[in-house]
C-alpha positions in Angstrom: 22.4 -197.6 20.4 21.8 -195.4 23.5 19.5 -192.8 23.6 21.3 -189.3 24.6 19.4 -187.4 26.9 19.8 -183.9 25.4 18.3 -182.1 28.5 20.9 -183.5 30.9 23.5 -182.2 28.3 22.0 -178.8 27.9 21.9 -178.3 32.0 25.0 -179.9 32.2 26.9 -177.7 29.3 24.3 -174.4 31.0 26.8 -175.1 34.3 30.1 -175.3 32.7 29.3 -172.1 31.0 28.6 -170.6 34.1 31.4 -171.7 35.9 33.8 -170.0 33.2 31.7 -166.9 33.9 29.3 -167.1 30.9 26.8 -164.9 31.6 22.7 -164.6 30.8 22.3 -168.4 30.3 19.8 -169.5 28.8 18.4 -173.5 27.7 15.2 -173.0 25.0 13.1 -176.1 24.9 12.1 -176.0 21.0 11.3 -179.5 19.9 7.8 -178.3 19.2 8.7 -175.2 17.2 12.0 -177.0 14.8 12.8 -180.4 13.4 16.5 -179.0 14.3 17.2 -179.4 17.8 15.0 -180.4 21.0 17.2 -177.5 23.1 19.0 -174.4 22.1 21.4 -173.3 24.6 22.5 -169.8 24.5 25.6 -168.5 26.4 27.2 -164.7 26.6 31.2 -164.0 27.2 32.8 -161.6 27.0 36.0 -162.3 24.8 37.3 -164.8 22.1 39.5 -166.1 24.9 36.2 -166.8 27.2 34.4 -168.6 24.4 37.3 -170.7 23.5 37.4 -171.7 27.1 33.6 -172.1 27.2 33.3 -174.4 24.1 36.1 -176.3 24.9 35.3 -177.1 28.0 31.6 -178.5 27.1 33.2 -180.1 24.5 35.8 -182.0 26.5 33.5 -182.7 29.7 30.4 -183.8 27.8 32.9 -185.8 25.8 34.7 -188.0 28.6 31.1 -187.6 31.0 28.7 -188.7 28.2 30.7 -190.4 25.1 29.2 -187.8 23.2 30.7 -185.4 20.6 29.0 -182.9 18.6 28.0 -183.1 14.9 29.6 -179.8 14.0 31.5 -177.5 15.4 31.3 -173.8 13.9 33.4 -170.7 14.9 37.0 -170.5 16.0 39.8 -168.5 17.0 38.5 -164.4 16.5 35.1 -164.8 16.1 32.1 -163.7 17.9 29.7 -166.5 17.7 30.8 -170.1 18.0 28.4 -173.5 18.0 28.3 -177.2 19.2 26.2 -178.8 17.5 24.8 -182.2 19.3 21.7 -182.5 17.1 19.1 -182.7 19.7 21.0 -179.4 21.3 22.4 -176.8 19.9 24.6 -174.5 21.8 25.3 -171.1 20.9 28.2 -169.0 22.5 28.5 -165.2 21.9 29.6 -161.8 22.4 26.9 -159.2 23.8 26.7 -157.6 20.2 25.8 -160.9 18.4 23.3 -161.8 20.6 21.6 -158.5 20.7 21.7 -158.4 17.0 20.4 -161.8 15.8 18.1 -161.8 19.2 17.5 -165.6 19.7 15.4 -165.6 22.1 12.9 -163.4 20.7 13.4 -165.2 17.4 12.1 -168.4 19.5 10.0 -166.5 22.2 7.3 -169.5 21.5 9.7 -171.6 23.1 9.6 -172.6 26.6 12.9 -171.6 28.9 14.5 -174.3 30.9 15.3 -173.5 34.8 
C-alpha cells in the first residue's frame, strides 16, 4: 500500500483553491494536537457556486494526480461550509460568515501554519 503524502496534497489542494480565487488560505499542521487529521486546510469563497468549483476541482485533480479520493465528502449544493475529507487532511471550504463564526484557526491556534 502506498503511503499518501498528506502535505503534498494539502499545498497542492491550497493552489487549486487559489487559482479559483479562494481567498485567506490557510494549511494547519495539527498531527500533534488531534488523532483526526495531520493537516487542516481552510479555504474562503465567496458563493456556493465558488465552493462547488473549489471542491470539485481538488477533488477531480487530486483524484487523476494522486489516485486518491476522500473518505467523506460533506456539504453540497446551497450550503456554506463544505469538506473533503482525506483522513490525514481535512479541508474545509467556506463563506466569510462561517469561518468567522466557528473561527478554526483560533480553535487550533496551537497548531503550526504551513507556508
Amino acid at each position: 500500500m502506498k503511503k499518501i503524502d498528506f502535505l503534498k496534497i494539502a499545498r497542492k489542494s491550497a493552489r487549486i483553491a487559489d487559482d479559483k480565487k479562494g481567498k485567506d488560505i490557510v494549511i494547519l499542521n495539527v498531527k500533534r494536537l488531534t488523532i483526526v487529521a495531520n493537516y487542516f486546510l481552510i479555504v474562503t469563497v465567496d458563493s456556493s457556486a465558488q465552493m462547488r468549483a473549489v471542491i470539485d476541482t481538488i477533488h477531480e485533480i487530486v483524484k487523476q494526480e494522486d489516485g486518491v479520493a476522500p473518505l467523506r465528502r460533506e456539504g453540497g449544493r446551497g450550503v456554506a461550509w463544505a469538506v473533503l475529507d482525506y483522513g490525514g487532511l481535512v479541508i474545509h471550504v467556506m463563506t466569510p460568515q462561517i469561518r468567522a463564526l466557528y473561527a478554526l484557526e483560533k480553535l487550533w491556534s496551537a497548531a503550526r501554519r504551513i507556508k
